[in-house]
N, C-alpha and C positions, 0 to 999 in steps of 0.2 A: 391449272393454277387458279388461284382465287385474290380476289380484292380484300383484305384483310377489315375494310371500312366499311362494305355496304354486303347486302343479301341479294344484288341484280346482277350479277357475275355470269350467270348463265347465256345473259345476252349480250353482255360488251366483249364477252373476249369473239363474239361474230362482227366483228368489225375490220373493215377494209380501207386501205389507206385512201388520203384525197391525193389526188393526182396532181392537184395544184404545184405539186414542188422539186425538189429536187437535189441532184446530186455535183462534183467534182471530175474531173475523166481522163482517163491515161489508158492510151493505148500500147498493150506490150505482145510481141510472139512468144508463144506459149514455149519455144523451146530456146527461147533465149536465156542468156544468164544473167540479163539485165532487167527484168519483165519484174513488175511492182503489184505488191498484193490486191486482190479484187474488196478485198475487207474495209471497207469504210467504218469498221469499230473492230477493237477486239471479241471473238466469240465468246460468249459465256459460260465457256464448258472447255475452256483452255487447259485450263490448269488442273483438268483431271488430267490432261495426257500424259503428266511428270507422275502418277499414279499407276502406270502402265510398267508391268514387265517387262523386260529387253524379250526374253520369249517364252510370250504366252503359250498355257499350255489348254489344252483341250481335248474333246473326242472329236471335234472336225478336225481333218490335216489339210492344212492349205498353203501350198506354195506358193512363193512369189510366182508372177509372170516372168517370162523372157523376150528377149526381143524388142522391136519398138513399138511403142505405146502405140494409139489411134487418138488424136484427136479427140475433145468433147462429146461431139455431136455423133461422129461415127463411133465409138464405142458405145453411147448408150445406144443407139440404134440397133450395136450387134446384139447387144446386149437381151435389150427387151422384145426386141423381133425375131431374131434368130436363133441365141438363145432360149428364147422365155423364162428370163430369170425371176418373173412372179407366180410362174404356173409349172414350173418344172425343176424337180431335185437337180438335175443337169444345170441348169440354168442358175440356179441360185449359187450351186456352187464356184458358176464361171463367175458371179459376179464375186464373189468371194476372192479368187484367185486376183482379182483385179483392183482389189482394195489397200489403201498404205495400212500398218500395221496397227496405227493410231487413229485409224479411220473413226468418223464422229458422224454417228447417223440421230438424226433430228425425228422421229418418225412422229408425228403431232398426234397421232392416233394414240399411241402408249403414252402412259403416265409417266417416263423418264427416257432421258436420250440413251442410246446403245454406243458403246465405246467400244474399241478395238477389232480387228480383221479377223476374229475368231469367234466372237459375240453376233457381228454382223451379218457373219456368214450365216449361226444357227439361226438368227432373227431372220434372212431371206430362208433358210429350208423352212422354217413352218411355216412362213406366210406360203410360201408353194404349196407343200402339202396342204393347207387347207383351203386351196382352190384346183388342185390336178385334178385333170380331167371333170372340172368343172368351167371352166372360163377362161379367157384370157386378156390382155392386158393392150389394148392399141394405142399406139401413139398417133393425136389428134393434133397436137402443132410442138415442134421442135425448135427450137434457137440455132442459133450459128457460130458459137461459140466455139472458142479453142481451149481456153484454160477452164472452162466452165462453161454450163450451159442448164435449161432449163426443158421441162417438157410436158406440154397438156395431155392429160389421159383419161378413159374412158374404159372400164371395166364390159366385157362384152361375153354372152355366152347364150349361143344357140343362134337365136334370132332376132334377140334383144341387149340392151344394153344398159349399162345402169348407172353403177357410183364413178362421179368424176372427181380430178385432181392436180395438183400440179406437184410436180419433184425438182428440184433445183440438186446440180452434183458440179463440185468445184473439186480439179484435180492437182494433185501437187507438184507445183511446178518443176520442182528438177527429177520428179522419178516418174511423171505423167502417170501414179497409181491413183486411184480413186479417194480425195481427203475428206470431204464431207460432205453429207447431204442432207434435206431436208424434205419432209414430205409431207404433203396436206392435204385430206379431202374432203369433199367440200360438205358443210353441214346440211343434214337431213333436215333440219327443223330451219325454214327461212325469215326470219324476225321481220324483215322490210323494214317502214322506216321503226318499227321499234328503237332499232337500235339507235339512230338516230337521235330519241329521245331518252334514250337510256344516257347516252354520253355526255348530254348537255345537260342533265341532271346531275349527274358525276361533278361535271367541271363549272357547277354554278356560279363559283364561286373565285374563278380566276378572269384574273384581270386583262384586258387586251395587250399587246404587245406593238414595239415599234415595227412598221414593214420592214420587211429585210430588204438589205440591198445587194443589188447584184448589178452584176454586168449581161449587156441582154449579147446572147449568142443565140448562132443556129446551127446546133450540131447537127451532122449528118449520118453519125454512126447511132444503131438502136442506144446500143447500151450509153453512149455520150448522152442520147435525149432522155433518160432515165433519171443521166445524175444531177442534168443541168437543173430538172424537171423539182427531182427532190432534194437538191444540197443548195442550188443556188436560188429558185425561183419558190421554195414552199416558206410560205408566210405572206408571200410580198401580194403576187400580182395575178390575180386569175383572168385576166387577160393574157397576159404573157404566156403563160401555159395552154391555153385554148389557142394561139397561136402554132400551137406545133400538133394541135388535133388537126386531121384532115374530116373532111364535108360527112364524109361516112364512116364517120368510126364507129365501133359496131364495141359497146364496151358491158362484158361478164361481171359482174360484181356479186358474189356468191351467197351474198346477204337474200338477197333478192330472186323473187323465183321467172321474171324476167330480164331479157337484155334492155340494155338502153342502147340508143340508136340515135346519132345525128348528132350535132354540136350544140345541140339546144338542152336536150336531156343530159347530156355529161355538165354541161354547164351549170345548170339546175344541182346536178348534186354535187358535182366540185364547191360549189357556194353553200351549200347546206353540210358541209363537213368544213369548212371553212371558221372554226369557231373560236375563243380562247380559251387552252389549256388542253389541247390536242395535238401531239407532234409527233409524228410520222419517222423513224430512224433507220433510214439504209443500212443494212449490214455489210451486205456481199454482190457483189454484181459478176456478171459473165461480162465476157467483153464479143458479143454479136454485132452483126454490123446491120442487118436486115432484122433482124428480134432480137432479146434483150429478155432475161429472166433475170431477176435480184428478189432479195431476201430482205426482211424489215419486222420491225416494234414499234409498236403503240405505247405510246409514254401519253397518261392521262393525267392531269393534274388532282392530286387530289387523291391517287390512289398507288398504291405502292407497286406492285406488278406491273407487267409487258403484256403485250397481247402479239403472240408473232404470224406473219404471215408470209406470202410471195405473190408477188405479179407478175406478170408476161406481157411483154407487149411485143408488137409486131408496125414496120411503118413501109408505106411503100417505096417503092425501088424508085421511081422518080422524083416525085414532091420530100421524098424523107420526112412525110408527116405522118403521125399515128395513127393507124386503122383498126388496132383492133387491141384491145384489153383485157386480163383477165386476171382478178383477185381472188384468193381463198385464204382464210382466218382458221387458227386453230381454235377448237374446241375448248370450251371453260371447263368440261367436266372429260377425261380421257383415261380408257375413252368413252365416247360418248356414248349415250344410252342407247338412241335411236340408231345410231351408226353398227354398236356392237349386236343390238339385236336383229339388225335387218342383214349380217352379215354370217349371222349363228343360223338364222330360216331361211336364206338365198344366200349361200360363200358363192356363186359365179355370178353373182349379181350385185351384192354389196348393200340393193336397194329392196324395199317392200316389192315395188311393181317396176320391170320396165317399162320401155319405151322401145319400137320396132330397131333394128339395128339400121344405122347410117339415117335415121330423122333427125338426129343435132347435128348439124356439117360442121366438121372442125372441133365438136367436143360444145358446142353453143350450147 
């Protein structure tokens, strides 16, 4: 997608939300009938699903599942580990069978989202085939989620390792099939503070805003510190939010071809994205209780498009303070140049060069 006002597009849509803020939180069981949507806005791609045949026809045949669902977190697990539904025609097709029929895949890499459990499926068989028996897909950190959940990955094949990413998959509550997901990885080309300067160039021109007010809480569930993080505390108080960072948090921002590390560096760019006419819009949350993956838009002042992304975070079992972060931004151009061609000369690698296998711990 492109800013319809200016020609520096290529690098704002690399942009990663400020942590300063935050969200609302309601915790529901996934197999209750009372459990309240994880959607902090309508999707924008609702209202194709009234465009959808009652049944879709195709040359993939894909049956429902039967039996009872799994859980968020263990299904994607069966999924991507046992299965290898990004490195195997087997695999893709399980993920297939596991899909609602309306299913809405986000995949940031493609120029247009994939609608339906038929679509989706042939969208995971190619991506398989053009990595089988080339690579496969690890999962570096998983959420805990039940009605949804999120997951860092790392492309690996041979002895090295390359493109990373994060996927968010939120299931539908009363049939626990798979409703929609979102995938992102991460950009080849790392701007640093470019972007930075890109954005407050964009928004020169807007005016500062009253603090927001909140009421100060200390949730203890991930996904609660997520929304407190960006519904209630973003605008107001970067304090407040460095409050609920722990001493070592160790935080990815995908812009950037290093981590920052410590509450002094997060703090530094939490206040350097901190600017007027930059606002951060939750969409989706999982509800984890130890990590926390949700979905989000960059609303710029100034310019007409989103820029969408996902974070992950993770906080520890005692203190329930943040330890660890991690942002990735879609691409402005999809897909992307660098990404498609480093994917067409290395498919089990995604990248130009790796890097030895298990040297980023955790996908860092």
């Amino acid at each position: 997608m492109f800013f319809s006002s200016t020609k520096i597009l290529p690098f704002l849509l690399l942009v990663t939300p400020n942590h300063a803020f935050a969200p609302i939180s309601t915790r529901a069981s996934f197999f209750t009938t009372t459990s309240t949507s994880l959607q902090a806005s309508n999707g924008p791609f609702d209202f194709l699903k009234n465009l959808l045949p009652k049944e879709p026809s195709s040359t993939a045949t894909v049956e429902k599942p039967a039996g009872k669902v799994k859980r968020a977190r263990e299904l994607i697990r069966s999924l991507v580990e046992e299965e290898e539904c990004f490195s195997t025609e087997k695999g893709a097709k399980a993920f297939g069978d596991v899909c609602a029929v309306d299913v809405l895949y986000e995949d940031c890499y493609e120029p247009q989202p994939i609608l339906g459990r038929v679509d989706v499926t042939n969208h995971m068989l190619s991506k398989a085939k053009q990595r089988q028996n080339r690579g496969s897909v690890r999962i570096d950190r998983i959420t805990d989620g039940d009605k949804a959940c999120g997951f860092a990955w790392t492309w690996t094949s041979g002895t090295s390792e390359g493109l990373r990413g994060t996927t968010f998959i939120e299931l539908n509550a009363n049939t626990g099939e798979i409703q929609y997901i979102r995938e992102i990885p991460e950009p080849l080309y790392k701007p640093g503070d470019l972007t930075l300067e890109l954005l407050k160039a964009v928004t020169k021109d807007a005016q500062p805003k009253e603090p927001a007010q909140y009421e100060q809480r200390t949730p203890t569930m991930a996904s609660d510190v997520a929304k407190y993080l960006f519904c209630d505390v973003q605008g107001s108080s970067v304090d407040e939010s460095m409050r609920l960072f722990d001493d070592s948090i160790i935080y990815r921002e995908f812009n950037y071809e290093e981590v920052l590390r410590g509450k002094d560096e997060v703090r530094k760019f939490i206040e350097d994205f901190s600017f007027p006419g930059i606002t951060f819009v939750p969409t989706k949350f999982d509800d984890g209780e130890l990590s926390s993956c949700f979905t989000w838009e960059v609303t710029l002042e100034g310019a007409e498009d989103t820029i969408k992304g996902i974070s992950l975070y993770e906080i520890d079992e005692v203190s329930r303070k943040i330890t660890y972060v991690r942002d990735v931004p879609e691409s402005a151009i999809k897909p992307p140049i660098l990404g498609k061609l480093a994917r067409q000369l290395r498919p089990g690698l995604g990248v130009f060069s790796g890097v030895p296998i298990g040297s980023r711990e955790g996908g860092k």
